[in-house]
N, C-alpha and C positions, 0 to 999 in steps of 0.2 A: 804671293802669300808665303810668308817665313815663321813667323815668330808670334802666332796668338797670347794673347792675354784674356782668362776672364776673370768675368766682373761677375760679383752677384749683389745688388741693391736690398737693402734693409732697410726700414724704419716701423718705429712702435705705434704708429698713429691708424692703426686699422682700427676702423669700428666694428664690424662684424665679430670680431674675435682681439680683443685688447691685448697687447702687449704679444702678437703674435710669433715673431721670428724667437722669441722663449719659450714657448713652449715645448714643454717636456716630453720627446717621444722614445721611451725606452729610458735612458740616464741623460739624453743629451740632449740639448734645443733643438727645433728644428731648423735653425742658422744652422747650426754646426754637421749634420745630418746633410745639408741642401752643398756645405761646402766639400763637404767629404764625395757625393758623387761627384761633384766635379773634379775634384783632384783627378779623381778613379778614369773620369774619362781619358786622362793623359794627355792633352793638347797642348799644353804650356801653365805658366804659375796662374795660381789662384786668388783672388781676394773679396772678401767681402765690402761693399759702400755702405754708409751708413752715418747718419746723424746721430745715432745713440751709444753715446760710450758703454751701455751696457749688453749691446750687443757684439760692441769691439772686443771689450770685456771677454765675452764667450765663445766669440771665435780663437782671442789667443789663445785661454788656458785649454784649449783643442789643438793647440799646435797651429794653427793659422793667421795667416793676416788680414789684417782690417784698415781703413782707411776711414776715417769722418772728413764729412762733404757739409753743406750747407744744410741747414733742416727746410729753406722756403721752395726747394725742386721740387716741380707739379708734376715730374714723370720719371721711371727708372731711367730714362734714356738719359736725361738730363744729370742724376746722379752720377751713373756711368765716365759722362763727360769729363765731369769734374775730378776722378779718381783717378780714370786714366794720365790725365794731365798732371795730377802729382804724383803717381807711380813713376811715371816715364816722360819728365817733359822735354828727355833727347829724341824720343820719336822711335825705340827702337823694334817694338811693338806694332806692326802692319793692320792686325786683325783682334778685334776687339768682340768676346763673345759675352752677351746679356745674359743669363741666368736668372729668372726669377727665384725670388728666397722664398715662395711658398711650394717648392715642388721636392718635398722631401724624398718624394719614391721616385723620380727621373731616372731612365738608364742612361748611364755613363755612355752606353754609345750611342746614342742619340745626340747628347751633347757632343761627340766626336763629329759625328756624321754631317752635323751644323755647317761646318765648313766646308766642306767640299766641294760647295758651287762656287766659292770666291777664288781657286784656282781657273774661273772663268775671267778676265780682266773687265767684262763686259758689266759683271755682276757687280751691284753693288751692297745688296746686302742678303742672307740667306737667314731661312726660318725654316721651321720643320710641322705638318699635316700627316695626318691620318684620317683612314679611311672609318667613316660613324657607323656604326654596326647596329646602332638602338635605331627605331624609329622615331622617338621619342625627343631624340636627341636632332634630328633631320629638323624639326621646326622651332626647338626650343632657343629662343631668341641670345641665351647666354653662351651659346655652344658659336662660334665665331667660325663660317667657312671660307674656306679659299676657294675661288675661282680662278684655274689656271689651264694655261698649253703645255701639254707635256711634251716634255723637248727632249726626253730619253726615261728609259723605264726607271719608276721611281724617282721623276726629278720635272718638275714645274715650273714654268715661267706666271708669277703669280700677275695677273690683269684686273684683279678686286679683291678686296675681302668685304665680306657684309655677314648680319647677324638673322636674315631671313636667308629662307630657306633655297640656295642657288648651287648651280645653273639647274633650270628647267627640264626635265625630260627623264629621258632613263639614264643610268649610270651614276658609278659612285662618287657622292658629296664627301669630302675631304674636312675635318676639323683640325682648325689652325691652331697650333702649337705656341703661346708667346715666348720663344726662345728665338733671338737675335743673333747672327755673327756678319758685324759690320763691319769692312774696309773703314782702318782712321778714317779717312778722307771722307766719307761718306758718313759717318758719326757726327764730327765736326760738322760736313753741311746741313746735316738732318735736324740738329740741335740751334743750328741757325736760324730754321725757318719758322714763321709764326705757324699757329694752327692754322688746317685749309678747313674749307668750308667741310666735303666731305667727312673730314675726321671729327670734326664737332656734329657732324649730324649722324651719322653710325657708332661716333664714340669708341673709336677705333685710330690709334694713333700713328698703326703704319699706313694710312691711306693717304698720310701726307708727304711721305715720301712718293707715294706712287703720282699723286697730284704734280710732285716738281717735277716728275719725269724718271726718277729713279729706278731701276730695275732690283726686282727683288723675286729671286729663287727659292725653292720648297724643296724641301726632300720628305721624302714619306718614312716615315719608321710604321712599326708593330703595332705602337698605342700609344693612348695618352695617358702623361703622368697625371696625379691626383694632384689637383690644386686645392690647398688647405685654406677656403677662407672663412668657413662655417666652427662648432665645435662638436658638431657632425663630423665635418669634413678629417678634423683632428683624430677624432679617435678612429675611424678607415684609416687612415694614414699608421695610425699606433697600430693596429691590426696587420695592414702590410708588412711593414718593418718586421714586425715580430713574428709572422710569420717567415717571410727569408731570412731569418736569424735561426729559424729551428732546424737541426740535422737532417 
C-alpha cells in the first residue's frame, strides 16, 4: 500500500430526496461538504464520480475535482471503477477508497483509518463498523451488521454481513459502515463479477466479494456518520454541521 486515491460517487437520480448530492447544508451542497472531509482525512487526492455535470459543476467552483462516468452504473462500485481508470490509467494509484456522497458528517479519521488493514497483503478490501448502542437499532432490518473474528483489538476479519439481527447471544453487534478501501486489484475483480446469489437476496452488495472468496477487514471507529437519504435526514445533517461550526 503506497499511494491511495479516493473516490466519492454521485448521482441525481435518488428518489427519496431528488436531486440530492445539491443539497444546501449551511452555503454548500452536500457533494462539496462530503468532499471536503475527505480532503481533511489526508490520505491522498480527492475526486468526485459522477454523471451529472451539475454536480461536477459544484465540486469545481469548491476548488475540487470531478470526473463524469457513465449514467447506466447499477452500483458506486462500478462508478468508482470507471473513474479511477480515467484519473490514472498508468496504475499509479495501489488503493482505491469508496466514500459515499451522502455522508456529510463523516470523521475524517475514519476515512483515514479505512485503510489500515490493506497494509495486511492478505486483505483485500477493508470497511469500517461500530459498535449499536440503540436497541432499536439491534433489529431494525436497515441498520446492516457485520459478523466478524476479531484478529486484534478494534480490527475484524469480516465472515458475513446480514440485515437481521446477528451473531446470536450476548455481546456487542457491530453496525456496518458502507465506506470501502479496496486494493486496485481487487476493485477490478469485484466489479468483474456478476451478482451472487447471497447479495441479491440480503441486497447487500459486499457479500459478493465474500461469496468469491475475498477477504474483507473492519475497523471499528466511535460512530456512525449520518446518511442523508430522507429530508428528515437533511435537516439533522444541517443541524450537525452547524452545530460544529459554532465557537
Amino acid at each position: 500500500m503506497s499511494d491511495p486515491l479516493v473516490l466519492i460517487p454521485a448521482r441525481l437520480s435518488a428518489t427519496r430526496l431528488p436531486n440530492k448530492p445539491l443539497a444546501l447544508i449551511g452555503s454548500e451542497p452536500m457533494i462539496v461538504h462530503v468532499w471536503r472531509r475527505a480532503v481533511e482525512a489526508g490520505i491522498g487526492p480527492v475526486a468526485v464520480a459522477t454523471d451529472a455535470p451539475e454536480i461536477a459543476e459544484a465540486v469545481a467552483l469548491a476548488g475540487g475535482k470531478a470526473v463524469l462516468t457513465r449514467s447506466d452504473h447499477v452500483s458506486g462500485s462500478d462508478r468508482i471503477f470507471e473513474a479511477v481508470e480515467k484519473l490514472d490509467p498508468e496504475g499509479r494509484h495501489d488503493v482505491v477508497v469508496n466514500v459515499q456522497g451522502d455522508l456529510p458528517t463523516i470523521d475524517p479519521r475514519a476515512i483515514a483509518a479505512s485503510i489500515a488493514p490493506l497494509s495486511d497483503a492478505a486483505v483485500d478490501l477493508a470497511t469500517l463498523v461500530a459498535v449499536i448502542e440503540r436497541d432499536e437499532e439491534k433489529t431494525n432490518p436497515n441498520v446492516v451488521k457485520m459478523v466478524g473474528s476479531e484478529i486484534s483489538p478494534g480490527r475484524f476479519r469480516a465472515l458475513y454481513f446480514t440485515r437481521v439481527t446477528a451473531p446470536y447471544g450476548d455481546g456487542p453487534l457491530y453496525h456496518h459502515i458502507g465506506l470501502y478501501a479496496y486494493r486496485r486489484k481487487a476493485l477490478q475483480r469485484f466489479v468483474s463479477l456478476p451478482p451472487a446469489p447471497l447479495e441479491m437476496r440480503e441486497r447487500l452488495e459486499q457479500l459478493r466479494a465474500l461469496e468469491a472468496g475475498m477477504r474483507i477487514d473492519a475497523v471499528v471507529v466511535d460512530d456512525v456518520p449520518l446518511g442523508v437519504d430522507t429530508p428528515d435526514d437533511l435537516e439533522r445533517a444541517r443541524e450537525v454541521l452547524a452545530a460544529r461550526r459554532k465557537p
